[in-house]
Backbone as JSON Lines, residues from 0, in Angstrom:
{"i":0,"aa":"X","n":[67.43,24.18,0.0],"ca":[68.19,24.41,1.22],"c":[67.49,23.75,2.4]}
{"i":1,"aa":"X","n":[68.06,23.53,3.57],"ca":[67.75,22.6,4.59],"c":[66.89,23.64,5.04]}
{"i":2,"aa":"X","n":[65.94,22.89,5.74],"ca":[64.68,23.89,6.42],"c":[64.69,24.35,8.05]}
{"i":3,"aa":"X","n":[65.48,25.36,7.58],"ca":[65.59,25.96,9.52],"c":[64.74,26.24,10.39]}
{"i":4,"aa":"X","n":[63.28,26.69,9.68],"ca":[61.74,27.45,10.32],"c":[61.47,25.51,11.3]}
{"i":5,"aa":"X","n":[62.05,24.48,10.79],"ca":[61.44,23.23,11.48],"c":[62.03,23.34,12.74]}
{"i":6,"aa":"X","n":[63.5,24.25,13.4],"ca":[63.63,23.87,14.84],"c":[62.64,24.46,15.75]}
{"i":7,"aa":"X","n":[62.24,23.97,16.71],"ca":[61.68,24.08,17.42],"c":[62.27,24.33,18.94]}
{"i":8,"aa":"X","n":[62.09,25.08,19.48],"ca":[62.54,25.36,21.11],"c":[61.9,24.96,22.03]}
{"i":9,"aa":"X","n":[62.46,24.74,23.46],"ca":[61.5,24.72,24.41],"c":[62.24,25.52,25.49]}
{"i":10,"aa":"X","n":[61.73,25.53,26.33],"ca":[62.24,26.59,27.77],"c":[63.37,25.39,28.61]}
{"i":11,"aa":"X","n":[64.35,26.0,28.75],"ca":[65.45,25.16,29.34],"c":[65.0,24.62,31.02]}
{"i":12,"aa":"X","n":[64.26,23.26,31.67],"ca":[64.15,23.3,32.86],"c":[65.26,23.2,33.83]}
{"i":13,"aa":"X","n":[66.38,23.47,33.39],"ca":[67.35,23.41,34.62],"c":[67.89,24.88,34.71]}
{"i":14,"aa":"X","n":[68.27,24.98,36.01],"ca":[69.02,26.16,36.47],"c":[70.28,25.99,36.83]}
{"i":15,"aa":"X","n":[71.22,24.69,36.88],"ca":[72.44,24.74,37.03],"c":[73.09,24.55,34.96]}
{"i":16,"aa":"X","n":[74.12,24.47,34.9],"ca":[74.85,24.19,34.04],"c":[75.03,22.47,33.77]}
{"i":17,"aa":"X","n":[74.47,22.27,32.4],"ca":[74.46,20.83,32.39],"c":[74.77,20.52,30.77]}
{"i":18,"aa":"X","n":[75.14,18.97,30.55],"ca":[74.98,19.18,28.85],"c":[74.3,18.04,28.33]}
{"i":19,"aa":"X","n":[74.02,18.17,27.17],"ca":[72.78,17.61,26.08],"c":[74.18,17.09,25.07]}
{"i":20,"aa":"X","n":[73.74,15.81,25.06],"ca":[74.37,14.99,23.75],"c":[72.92,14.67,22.61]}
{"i":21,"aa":"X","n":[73.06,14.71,21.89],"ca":[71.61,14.1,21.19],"c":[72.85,13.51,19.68]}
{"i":22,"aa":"X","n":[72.43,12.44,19.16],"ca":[73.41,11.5,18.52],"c":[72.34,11.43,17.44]}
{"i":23,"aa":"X","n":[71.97,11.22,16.17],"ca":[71.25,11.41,14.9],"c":[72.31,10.2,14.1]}
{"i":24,"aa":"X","n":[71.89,8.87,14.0],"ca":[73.05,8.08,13.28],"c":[72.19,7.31,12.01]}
{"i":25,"aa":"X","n":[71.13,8.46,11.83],"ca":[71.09,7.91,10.13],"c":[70.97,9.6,9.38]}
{"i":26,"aa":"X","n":[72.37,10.47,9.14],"ca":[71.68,11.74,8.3],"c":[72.51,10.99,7.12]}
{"i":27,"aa":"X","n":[71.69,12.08,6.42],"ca":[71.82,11.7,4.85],"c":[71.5,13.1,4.13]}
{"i":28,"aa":"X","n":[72.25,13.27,3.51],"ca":[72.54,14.37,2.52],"c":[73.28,13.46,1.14]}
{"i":29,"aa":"X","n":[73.4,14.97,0.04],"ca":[73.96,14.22,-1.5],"c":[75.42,14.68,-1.8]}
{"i":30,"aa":"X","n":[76.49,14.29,-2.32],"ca":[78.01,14.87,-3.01],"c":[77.47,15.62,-4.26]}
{"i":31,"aa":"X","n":[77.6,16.93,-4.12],"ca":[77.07,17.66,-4.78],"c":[78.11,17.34,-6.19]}
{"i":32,"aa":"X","n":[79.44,16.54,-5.71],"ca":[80.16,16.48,-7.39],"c":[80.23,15.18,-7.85]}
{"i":33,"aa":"X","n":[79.26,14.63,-7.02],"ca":[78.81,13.18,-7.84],"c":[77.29,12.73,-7.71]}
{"i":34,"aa":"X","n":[76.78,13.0,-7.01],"ca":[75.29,12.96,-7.08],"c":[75.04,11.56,-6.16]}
{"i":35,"aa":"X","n":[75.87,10.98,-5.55],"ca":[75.65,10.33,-4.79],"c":[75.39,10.05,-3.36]}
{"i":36,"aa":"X","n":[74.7,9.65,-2.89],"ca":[74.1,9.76,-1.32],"c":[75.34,9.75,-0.12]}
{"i":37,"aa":"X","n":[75.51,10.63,0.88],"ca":[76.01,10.92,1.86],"c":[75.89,10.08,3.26]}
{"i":38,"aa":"X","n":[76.54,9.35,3.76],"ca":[75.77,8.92,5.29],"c":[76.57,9.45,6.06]}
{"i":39,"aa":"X","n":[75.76,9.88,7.14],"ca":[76.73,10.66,8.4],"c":[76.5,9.96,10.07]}
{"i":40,"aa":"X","n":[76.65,10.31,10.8],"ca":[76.46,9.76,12.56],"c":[76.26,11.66,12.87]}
{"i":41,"aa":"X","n":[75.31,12.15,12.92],"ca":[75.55,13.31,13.36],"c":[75.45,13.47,15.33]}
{"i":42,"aa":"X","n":[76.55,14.28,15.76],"ca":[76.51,13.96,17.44],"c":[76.25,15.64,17.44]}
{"i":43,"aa":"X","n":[75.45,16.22,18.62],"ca":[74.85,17.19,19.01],"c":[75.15,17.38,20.46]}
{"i":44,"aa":"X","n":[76.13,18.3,20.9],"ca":[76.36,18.46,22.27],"c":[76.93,19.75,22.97]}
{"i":45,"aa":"X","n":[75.66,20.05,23.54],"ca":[75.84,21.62,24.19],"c":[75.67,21.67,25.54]}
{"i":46,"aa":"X","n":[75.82,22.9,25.78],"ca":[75.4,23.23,27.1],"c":[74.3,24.52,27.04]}
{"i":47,"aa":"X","n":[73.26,24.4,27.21],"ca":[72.06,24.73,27.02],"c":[71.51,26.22,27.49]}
{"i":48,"aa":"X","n":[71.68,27.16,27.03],"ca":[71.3,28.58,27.48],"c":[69.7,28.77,28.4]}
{"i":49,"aa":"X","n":[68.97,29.58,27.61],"ca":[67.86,29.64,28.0],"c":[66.77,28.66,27.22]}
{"i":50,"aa":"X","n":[67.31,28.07,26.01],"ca":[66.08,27.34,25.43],"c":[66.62,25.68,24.94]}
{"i":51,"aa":"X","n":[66.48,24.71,24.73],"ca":[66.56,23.36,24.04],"c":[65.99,23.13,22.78]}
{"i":52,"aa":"X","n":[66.63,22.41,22.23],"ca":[65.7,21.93,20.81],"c":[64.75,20.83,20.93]}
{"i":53,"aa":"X","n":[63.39,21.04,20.3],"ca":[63.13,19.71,20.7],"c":[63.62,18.72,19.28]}
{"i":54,"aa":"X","n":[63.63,17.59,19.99],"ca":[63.95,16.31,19.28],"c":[63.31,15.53,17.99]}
{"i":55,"aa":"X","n":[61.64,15.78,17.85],"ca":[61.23,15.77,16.7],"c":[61.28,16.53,15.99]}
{"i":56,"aa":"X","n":[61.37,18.25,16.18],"ca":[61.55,18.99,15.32],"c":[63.36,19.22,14.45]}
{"i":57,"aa":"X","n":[64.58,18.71,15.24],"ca":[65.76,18.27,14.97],"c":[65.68,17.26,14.33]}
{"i":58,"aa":"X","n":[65.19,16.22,14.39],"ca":[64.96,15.14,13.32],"c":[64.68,15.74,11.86]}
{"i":59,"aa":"X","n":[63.12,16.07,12.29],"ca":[62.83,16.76,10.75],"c":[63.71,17.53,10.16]}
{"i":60,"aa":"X","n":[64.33,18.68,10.92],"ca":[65.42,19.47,10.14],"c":[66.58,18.54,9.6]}
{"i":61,"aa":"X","n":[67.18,17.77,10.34],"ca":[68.06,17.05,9.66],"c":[67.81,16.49,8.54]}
{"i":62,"aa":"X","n":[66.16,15.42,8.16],"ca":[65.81,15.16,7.62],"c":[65.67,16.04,6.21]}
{"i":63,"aa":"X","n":[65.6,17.63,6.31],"ca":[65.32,17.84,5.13],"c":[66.73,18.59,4.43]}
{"i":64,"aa":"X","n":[67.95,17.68,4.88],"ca":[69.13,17.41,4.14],"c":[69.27,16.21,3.41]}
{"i":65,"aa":"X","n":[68.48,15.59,3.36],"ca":[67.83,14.56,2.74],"c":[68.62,14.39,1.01]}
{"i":66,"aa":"X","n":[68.47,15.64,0.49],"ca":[68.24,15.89,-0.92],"c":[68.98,17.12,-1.22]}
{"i":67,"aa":"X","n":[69.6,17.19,-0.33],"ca":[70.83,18.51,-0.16],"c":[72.37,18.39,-1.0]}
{"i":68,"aa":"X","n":[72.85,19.14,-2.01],"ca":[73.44,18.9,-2.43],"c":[74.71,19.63,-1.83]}
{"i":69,"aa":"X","n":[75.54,18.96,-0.98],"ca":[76.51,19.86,0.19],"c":[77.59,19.05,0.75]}
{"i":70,"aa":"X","n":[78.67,19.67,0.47],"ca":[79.88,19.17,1.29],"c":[79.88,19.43,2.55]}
{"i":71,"aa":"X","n":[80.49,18.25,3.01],"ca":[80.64,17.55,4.6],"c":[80.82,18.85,5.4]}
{"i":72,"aa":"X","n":[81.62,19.74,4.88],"ca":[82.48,20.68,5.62],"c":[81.34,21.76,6.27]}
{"i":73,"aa":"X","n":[80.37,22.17,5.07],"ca":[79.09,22.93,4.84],"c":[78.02,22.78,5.95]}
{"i":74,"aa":"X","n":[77.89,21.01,5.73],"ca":[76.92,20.43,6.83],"c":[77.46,20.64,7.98]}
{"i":75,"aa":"X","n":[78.34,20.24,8.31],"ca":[78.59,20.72,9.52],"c":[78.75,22.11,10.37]}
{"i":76,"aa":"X","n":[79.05,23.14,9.55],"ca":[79.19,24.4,10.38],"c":[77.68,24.99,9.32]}
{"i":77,"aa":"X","n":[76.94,24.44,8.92],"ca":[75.2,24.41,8.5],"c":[74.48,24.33,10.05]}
{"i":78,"aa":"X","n":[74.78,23.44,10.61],"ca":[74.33,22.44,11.76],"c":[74.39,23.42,12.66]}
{"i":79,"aa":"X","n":[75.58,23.62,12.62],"ca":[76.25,24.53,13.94],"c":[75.24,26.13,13.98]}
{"i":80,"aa":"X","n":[75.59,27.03,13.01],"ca":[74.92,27.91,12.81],"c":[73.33,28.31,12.9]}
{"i":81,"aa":"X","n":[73.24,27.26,12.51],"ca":[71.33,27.23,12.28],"c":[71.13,26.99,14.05]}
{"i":82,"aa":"X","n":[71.47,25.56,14.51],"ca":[71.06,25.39,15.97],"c":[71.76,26.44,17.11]}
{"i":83,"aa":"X","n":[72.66,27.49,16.79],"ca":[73.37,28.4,17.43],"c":[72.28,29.34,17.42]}
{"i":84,"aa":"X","n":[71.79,30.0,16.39],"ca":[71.07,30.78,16.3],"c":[69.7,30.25,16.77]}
{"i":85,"aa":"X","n":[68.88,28.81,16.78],"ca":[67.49,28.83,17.27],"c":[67.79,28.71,19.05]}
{"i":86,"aa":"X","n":[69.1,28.18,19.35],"ca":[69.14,28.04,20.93],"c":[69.76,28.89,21.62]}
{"i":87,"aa":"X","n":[70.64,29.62,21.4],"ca":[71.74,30.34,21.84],"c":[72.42,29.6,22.82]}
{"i":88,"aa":"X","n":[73.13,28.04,22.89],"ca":[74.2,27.59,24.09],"c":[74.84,28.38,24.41]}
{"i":89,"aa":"X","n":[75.13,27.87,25.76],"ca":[76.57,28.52,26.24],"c":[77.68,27.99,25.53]}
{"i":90,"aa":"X","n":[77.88,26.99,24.39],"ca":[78.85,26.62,24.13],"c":[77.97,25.24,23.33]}
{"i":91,"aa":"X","n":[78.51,24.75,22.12],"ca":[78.03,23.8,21.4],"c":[78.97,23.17,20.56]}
{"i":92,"aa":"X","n":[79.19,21.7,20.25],"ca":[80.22,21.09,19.6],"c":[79.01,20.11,18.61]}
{"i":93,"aa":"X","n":[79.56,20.5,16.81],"ca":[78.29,19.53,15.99],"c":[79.84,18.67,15.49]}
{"i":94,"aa":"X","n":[79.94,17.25,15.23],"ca":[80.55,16.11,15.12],"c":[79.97,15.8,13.63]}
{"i":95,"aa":"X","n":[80.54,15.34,13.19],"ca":[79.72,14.76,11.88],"c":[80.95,13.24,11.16]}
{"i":96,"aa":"X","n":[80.56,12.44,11.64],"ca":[81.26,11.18,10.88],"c":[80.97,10.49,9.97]}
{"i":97,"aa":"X","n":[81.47,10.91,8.96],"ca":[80.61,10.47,7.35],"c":[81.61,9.09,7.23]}
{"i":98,"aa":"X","n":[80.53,8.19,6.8],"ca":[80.74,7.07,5.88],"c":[81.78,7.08,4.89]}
{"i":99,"aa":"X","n":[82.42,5.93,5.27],"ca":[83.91,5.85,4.07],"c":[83.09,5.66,2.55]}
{"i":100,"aa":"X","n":[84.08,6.7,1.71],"ca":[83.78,6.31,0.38],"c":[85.64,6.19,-0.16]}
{"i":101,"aa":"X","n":[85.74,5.65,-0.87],"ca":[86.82,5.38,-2.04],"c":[87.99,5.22,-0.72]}
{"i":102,"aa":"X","n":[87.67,4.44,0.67],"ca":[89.11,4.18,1.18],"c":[89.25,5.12,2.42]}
{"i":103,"aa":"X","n":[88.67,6.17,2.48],"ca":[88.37,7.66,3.1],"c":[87.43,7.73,4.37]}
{"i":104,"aa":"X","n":[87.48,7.81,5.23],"ca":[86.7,8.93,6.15],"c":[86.89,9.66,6.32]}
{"i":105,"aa":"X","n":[85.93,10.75,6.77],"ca":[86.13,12.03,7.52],"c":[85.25,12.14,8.73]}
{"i":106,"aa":"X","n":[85.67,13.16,9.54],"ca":[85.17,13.14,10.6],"c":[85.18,15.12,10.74]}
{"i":107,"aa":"X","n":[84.27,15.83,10.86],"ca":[84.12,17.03,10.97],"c":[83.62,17.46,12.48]}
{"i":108,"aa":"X","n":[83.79,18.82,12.95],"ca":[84.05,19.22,14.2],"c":[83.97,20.84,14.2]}
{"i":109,"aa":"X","n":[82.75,21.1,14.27],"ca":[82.64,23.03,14.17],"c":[81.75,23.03,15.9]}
{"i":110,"aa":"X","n":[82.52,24.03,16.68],"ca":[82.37,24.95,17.64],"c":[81.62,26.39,17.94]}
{"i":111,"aa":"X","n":[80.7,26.56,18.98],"ca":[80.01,27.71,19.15],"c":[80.43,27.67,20.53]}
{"i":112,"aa":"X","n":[81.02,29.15,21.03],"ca":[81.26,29.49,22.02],"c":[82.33,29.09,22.79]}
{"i":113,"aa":"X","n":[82.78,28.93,24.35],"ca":[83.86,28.71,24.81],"c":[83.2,27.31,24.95]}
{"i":114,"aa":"X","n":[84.27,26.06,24.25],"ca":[83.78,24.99,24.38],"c":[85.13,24.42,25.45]}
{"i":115,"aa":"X","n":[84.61,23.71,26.63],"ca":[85.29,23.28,28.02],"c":[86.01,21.9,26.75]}
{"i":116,"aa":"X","n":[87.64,22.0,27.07],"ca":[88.32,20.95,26.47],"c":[87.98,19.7,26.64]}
{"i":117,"aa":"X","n":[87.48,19.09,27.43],"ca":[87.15,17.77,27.47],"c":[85.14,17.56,26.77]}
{"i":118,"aa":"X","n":[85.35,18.47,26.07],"ca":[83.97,18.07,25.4],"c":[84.13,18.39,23.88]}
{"i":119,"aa":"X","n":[85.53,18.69,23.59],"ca":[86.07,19.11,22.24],"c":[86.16,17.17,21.62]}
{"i":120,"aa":"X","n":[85.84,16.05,22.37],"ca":[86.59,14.7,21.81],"c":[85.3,14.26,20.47]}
């Protein structure tokens, strides 16, 4: 299973309302019904409570989907859940645009909190 103990927090320095995109455009996970490698664009965009993630420790976590045997659907509200719970946003949108296989893309989209419509794109 992906390793959640790797996010890391820091203390949020702003006091107004602002938002965090952070974009991850090499994840990689496995098709658990073919055993073949996954590529994704993962996009990360909240609006930031009391704490932030930091950025090397989000790497690593992503990273140890590496070898994850998990549908698209999984990873994505995986993503959502895990960084919901280490940050608490006011609101968070995880994106996930996997690599065409057999003709196909997908594009996944899981929500935490009241997410403002023009940050749903």
């Amino acid at each position: 299973m992906p390793d959640v103990t790797l996010l890391e927090c820091f203390d949020n320095p702003g006091d107004a309302d602002y938002v965090i995109e952070h974009v991850a455009e090499e994840f990689t996970s496995v098709c658990p019904k073919t055993g073949h490698p996954d590529f994704a664009v993962v996009t990360v965009r909240f609006c930031p409570g009391k704490l932030c993630v930091e950025l090397k420790a989000l790497k690593l976590y992503l990273q140890s989907f590496r070898n994850e045997g998990i549908f698209y659907e999984a990873v994505t509200n995986r993503l959502r859940d895990d960084l919901a719970a280490a940050m608490s946003p006011k609101w968070m949108v995880i994106r996930t645009d996997w690599r065409g296989r057999g003709g196909i893309r997908s594009t996944i989209t899981a929500c935490h909190g009241d997410v403002p419509v023009e940050h749903l794109k």
